[in-house]
C-alpha positions as a Markdown table, in Angstrom:
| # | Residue | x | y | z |
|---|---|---|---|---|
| 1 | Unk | -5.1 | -3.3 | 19.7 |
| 2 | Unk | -2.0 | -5.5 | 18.8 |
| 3 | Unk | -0.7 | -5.2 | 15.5 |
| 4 | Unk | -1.7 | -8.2 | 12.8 |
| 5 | Unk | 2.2 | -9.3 | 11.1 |
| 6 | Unk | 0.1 | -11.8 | 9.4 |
| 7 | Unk | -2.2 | -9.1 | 7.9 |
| 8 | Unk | 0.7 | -6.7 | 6.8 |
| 9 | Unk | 2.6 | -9.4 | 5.6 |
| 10 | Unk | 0.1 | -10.5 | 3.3 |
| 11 | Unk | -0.8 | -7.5 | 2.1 |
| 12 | Unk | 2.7 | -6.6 | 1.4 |
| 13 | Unk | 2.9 | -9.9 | -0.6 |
| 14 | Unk | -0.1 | -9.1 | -2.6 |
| 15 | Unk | 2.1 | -6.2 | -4.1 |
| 16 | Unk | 4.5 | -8.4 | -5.6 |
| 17 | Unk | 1.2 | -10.6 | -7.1 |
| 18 | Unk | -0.4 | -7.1 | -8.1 |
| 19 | Unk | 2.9 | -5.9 | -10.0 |
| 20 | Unk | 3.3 | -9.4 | -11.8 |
| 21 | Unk | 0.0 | -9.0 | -13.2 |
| 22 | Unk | -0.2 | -5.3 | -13.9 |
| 23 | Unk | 3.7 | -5.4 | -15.6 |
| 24 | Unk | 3.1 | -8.0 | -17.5 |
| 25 | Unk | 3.8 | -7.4 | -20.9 |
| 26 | Unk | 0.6 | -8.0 | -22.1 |
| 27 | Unk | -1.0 | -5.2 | -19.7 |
| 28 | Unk | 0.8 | -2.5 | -19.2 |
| 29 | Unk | 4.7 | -4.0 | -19.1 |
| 30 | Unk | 5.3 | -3.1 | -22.5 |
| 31 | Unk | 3.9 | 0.9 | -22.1 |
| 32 | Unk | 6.0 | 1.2 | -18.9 |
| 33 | Unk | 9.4 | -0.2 | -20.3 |
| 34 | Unk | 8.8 | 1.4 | -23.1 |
| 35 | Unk | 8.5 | 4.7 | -21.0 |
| 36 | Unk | 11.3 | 4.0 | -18.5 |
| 37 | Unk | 13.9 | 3.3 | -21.1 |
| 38 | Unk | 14.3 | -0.2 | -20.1 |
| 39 | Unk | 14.5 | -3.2 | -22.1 |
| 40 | Unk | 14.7 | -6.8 | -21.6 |
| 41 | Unk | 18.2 | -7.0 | -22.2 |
| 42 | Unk | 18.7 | -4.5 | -19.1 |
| 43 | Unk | 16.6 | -6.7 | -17.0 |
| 44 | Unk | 18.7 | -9.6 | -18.0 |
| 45 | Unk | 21.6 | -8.3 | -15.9 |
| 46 | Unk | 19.6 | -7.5 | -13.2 |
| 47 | Unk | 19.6 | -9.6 | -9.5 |
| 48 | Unk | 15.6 | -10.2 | -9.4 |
| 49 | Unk | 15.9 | -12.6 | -6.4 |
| 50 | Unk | 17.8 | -9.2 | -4.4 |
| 51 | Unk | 14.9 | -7.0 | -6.7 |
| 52 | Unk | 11.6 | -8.8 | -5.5 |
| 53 | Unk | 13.4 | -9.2 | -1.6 |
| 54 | Unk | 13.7 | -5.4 | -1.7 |
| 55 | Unk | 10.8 | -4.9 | -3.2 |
| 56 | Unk | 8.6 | -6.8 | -0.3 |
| 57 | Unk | 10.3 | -5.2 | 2.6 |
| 58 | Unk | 9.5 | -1.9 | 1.2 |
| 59 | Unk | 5.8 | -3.0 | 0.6 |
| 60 | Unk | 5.8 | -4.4 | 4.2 |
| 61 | Unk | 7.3 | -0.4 | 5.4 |
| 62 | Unk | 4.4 | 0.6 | 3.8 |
| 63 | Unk | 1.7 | -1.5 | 4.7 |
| 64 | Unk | 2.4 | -0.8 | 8.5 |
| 65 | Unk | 2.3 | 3.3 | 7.5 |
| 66 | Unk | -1.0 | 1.9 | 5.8 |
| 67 | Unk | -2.4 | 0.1 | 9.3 |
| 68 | Unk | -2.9 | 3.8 | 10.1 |
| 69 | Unk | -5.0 | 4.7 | 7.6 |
| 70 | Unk | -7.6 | 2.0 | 7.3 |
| 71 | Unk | -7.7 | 0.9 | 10.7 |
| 72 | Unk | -9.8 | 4.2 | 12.8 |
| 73 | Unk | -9.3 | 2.4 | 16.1 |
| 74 | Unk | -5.9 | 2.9 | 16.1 |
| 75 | Unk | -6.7 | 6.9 | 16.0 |
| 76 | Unk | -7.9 | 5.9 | 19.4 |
| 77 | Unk | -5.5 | 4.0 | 20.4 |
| 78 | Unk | -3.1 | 6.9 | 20.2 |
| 79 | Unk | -5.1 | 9.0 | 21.4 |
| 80 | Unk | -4.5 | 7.6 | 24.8 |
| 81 | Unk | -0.8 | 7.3 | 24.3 |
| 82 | Unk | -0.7 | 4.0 | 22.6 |
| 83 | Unk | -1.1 | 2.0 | 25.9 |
| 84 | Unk | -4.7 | 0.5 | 26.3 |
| 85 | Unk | -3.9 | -0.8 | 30.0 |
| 86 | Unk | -3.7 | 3.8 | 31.3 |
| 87 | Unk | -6.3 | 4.3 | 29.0 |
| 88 | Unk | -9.7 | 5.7 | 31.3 |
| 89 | Unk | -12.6 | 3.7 | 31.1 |
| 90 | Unk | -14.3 | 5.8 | 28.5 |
| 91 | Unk | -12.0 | 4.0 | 26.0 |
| 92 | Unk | -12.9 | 0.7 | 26.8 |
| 93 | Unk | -16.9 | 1.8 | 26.3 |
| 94 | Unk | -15.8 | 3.4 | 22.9 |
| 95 | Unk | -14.4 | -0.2 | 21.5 |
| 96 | Unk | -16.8 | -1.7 | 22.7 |
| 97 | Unk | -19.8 | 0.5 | 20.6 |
| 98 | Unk | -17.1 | 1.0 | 17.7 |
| 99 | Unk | -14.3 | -2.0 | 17.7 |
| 100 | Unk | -15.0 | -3.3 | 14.8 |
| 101 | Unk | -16.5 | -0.6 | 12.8 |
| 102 | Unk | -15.3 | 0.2 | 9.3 |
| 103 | Unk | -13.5 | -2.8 | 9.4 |
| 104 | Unk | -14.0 | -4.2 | 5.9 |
| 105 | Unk | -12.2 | -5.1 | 2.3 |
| 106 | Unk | -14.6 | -2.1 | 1.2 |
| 107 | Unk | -13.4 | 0.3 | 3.4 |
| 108 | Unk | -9.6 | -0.5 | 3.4 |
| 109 | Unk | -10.0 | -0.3 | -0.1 |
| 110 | Unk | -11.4 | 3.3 | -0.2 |
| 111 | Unk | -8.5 | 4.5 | 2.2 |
| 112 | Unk | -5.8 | 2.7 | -0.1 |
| 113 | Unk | -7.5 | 4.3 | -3.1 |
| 114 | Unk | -7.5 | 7.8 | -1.5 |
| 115 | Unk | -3.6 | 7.1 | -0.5 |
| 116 | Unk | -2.8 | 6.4 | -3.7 |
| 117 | Unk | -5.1 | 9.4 | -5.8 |
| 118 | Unk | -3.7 | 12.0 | -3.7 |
| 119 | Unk | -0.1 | 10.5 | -2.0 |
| 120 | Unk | 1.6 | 8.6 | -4.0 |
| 121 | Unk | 0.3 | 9.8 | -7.9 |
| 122 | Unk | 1.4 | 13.5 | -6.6 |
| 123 | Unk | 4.9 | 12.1 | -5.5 |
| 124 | Unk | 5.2 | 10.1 | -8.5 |
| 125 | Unk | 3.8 | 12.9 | -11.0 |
| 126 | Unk | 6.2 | 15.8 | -9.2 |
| 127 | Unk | 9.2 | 13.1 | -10.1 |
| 128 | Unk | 8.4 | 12.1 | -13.2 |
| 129 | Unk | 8.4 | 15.6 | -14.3 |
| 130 | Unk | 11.9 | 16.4 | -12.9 |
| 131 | Unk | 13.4 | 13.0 | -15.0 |
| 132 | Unk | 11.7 | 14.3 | -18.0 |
| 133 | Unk | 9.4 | 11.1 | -17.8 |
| 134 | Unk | 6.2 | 10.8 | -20.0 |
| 135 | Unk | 2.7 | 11.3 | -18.7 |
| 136 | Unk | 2.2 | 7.9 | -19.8 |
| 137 | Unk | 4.6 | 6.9 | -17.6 |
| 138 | Unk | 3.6 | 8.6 | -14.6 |
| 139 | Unk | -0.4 | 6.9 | -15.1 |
| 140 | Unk | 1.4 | 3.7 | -15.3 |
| 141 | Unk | 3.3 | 3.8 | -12.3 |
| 142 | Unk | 0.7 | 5.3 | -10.2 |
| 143 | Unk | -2.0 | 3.3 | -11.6 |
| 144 | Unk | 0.3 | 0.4 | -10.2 |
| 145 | Unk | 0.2 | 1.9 | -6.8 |
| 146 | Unk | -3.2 | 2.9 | -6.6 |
| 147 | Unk | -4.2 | -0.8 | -6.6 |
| 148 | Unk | -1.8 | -2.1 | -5.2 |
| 149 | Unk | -2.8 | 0.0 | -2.0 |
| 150 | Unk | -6.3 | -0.4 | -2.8 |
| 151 | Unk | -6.0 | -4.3 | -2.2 |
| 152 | Unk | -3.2 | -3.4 | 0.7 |
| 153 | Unk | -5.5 | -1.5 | 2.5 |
| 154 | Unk | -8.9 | -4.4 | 1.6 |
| 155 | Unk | -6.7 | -6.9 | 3.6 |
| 156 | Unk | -4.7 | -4.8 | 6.2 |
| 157 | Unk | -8.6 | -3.3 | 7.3 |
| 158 | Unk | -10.4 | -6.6 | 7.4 |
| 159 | Unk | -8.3 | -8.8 | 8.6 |
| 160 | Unk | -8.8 | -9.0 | 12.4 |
């Protein structure tokens, strides 16, 4: 089971199209910069070219940690040490019944969902309290990263 660059890099594209929609100001860009503290006149200053290149390496870390997740096979996979070629013949049989199983926007979706309802709003919750940040804040953020690796893991899982 090679791994899909093509996959991961689209899905950590779709980030960057998911955060221009969901910070807009006319959905939730307002509530959050209210929230953070920031105003447009801070985001003026700010190097968005260095901002967004940042932004999608970091989405493309995660959607290879996200591979993991959506993607059972690879459970297999490791399970004979990552190389397919020592792997006993039973493994072979197994992706051969179950290769392609769970392999859909659906299910990627649930397991990006999951990631992001009890990872990343946990994380984000536990720092926002620390910085004194509203609760407001904290649905904002998290809501952005719940969908964001919703639709990560819909494309990572069924693209093959």
């Amino acid at each position: 089971m090679e791994i899909n660059f093509l996959a991961l890099f689209a899905a950590a594209l779709s980030t960057l199209i998911v955060g221009f929609i969901w910070y807009n100001p006319k959905v939730f860009g307002t509530i959050w910069m209210k929230e953070s503290g920031t105003t447009e006149e801070k985001m003026k200053g700010s190097n968005m070219a260095l901002i967004f290149a940042t932004s999608f390496i970091y989405a493309f870390f995660i959607s290879f940690v996200l591979r993991f997740l959506t993607i059972h096979q690879t459970g297999a996979l490791g399970m004979v040490g990552g190389d397919a070629s020592k792997a006993l013949p039973s493994y072979a049989a197994f992706l051969a019944d179950y290769g392609t199983a769970y392999r859909t926007f659906k299910h990627g979706a649930l397991h990006g969902f999951l990631t992001g309802l009890f990872l990343v709003l946990p994380i984000l919750g536990t720092n926002a309290m620390y910085e004194k940040r509203s609760f407001k804040y904290t649905l904002v953020t998290s809501g952005f990263w719940i969908v964001s690796l919703m639709v990560m893991g819909g494309i990572i899982c069924a693209w093959e």
